[in-house]
C-alpha positions as CSV (number, residue, x, y, z in Angstrom):
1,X,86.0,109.8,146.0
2,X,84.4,109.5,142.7
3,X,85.8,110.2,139.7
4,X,84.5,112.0,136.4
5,X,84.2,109.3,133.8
6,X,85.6,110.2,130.5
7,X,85.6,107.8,127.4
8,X,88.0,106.6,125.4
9,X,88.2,105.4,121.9
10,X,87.9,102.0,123.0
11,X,84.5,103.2,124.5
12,X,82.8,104.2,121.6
13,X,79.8,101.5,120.3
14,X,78.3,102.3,117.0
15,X,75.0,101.2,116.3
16,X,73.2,101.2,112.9
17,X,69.8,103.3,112.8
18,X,67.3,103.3,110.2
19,X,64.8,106.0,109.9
20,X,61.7,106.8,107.8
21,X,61.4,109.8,106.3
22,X,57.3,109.7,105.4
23,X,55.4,112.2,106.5
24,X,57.3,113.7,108.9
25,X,57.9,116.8,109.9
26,X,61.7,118.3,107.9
27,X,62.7,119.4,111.6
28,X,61.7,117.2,113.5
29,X,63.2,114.7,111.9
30,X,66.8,116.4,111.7
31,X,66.7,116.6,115.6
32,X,66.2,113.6,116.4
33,X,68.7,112.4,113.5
34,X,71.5,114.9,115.1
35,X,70.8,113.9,118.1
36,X,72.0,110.2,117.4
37,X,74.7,111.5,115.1
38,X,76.4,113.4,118.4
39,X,75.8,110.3,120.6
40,X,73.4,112.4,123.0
41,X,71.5,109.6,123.8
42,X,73.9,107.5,125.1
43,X,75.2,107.3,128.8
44,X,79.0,107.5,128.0
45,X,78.0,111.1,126.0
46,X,81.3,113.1,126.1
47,X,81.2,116.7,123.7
48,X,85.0,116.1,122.8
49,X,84.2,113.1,121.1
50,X,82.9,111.6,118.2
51,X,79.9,108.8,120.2
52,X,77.4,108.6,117.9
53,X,75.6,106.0,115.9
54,X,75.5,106.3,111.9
55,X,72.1,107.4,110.7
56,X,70.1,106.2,107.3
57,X,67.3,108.1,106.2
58,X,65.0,106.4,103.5
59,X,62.2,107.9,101.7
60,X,63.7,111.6,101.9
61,X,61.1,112.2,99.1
62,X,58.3,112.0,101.0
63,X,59.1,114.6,104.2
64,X,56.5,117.1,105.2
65,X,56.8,120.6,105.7
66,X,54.6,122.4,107.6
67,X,53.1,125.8,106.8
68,X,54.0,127.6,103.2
69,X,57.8,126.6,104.0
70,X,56.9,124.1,100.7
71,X,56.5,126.8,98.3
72,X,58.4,130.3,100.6
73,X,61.1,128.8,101.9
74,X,64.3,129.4,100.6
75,X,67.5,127.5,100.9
76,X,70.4,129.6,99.5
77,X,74.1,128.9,98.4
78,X,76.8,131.2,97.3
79,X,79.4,131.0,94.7
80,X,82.0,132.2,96.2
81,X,82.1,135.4,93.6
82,X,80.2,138.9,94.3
83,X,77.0,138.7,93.0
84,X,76.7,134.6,93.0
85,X,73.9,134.0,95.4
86,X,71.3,132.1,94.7
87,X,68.0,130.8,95.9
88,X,66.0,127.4,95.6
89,X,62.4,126.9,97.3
90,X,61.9,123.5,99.0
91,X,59.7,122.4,96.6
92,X,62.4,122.7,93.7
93,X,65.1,121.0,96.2
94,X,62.4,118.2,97.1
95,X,61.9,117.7,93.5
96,X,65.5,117.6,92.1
97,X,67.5,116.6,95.1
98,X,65.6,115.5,97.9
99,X,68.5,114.3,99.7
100,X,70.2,117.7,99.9
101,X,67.2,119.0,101.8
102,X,68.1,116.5,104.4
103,X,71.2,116.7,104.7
104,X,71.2,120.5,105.1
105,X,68.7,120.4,108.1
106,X,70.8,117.8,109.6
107,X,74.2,119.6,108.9
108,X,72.7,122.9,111.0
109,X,71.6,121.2,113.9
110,X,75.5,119.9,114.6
111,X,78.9,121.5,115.6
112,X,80.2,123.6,113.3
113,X,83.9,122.1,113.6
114,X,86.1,119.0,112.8
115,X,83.7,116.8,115.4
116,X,80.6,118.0,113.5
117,X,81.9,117.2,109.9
118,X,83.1,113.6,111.1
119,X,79.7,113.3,112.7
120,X,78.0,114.1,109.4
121,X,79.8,112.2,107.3
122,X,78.2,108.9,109.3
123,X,74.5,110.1,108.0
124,X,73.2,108.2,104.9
125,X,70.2,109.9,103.1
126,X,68.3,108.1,100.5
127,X,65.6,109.4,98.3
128,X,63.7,105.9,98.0
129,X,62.9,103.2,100.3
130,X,66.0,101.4,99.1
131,X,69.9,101.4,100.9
132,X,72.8,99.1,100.5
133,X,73.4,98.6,104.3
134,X,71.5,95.4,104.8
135,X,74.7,94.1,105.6
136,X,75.0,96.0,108.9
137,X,71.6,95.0,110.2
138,X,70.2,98.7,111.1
139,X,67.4,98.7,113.7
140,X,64.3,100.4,113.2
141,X,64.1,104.3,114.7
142,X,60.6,105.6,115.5
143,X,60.1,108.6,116.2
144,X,56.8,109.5,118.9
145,X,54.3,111.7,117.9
146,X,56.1,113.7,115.0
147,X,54.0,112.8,111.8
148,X,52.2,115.6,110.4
């Protein structure tokens, strides 16, 4: 009889992954970058449980957007009061904070509960080519056939 395998915290193997953000596509590039997050490329993938590998992006400055989404596109936040909506294009984001803009496409493409918010917090944006985490020796992520 075989039995269902189901990990255990002792299970779990983090792995460093270092991506580069230039010229490609926002989407795109917040799949895949979920997709490690969640662990969904690993063997030992369980949905209950936090498998994934921790994420940096560098050169979040230099994404592309495909389409009019640079100048249409709008990414919206709310104050919490009536009336205190409001609305920044991509190109103001990308120009101010192009970190956010990241982070945001990454944070909707995972659970919306305590797993997903753990999940997040192991993704690293940078705006530059630049990061502090020489130390943990990230290996290089390419992705196939995404740049723009």
């Amino acid at each position: 009889m075989t039995r269902t395998f189901s990990p255990t915290p002792a299970d779990v193997q983090r792995d460093w992954v270092i991506i580069d953000a230039t010229d490609i596509v926002l989407g795109r590039l917040a799949s895949h970058a979920a997709t490690l997050l969640r662990g969904k490329h690993k063997p030992t993938f369980a949905p209950h449980m936090d498998m994934g590998d921790f994420v940096i992006i560098i050169n979040a400055e230099k994404i592309a957007l495909t389409g009019s989404k640079l100048t249409e596109k709008n990414l919206y936040r709310h104050s919490g009061y009536p009336g205190g909506i409001s609305a920044t294009t991509y190109s103001e984001m990308l120009e101010r904070f192009p970190t956010r803009a990241v982070e945001k496409a990454v944070r909707g493409m995972l659970p919306k509960n305590s797993i997903g918010r753990a999940q997040l917090t192991k993704l690293k944006v940078y705006a530059g080519p630049e990061h502090p985490h020489a130390a943990q020796q990230p290996k290089p992520y390419t992705l196939g056939q995404v740049a723009q």
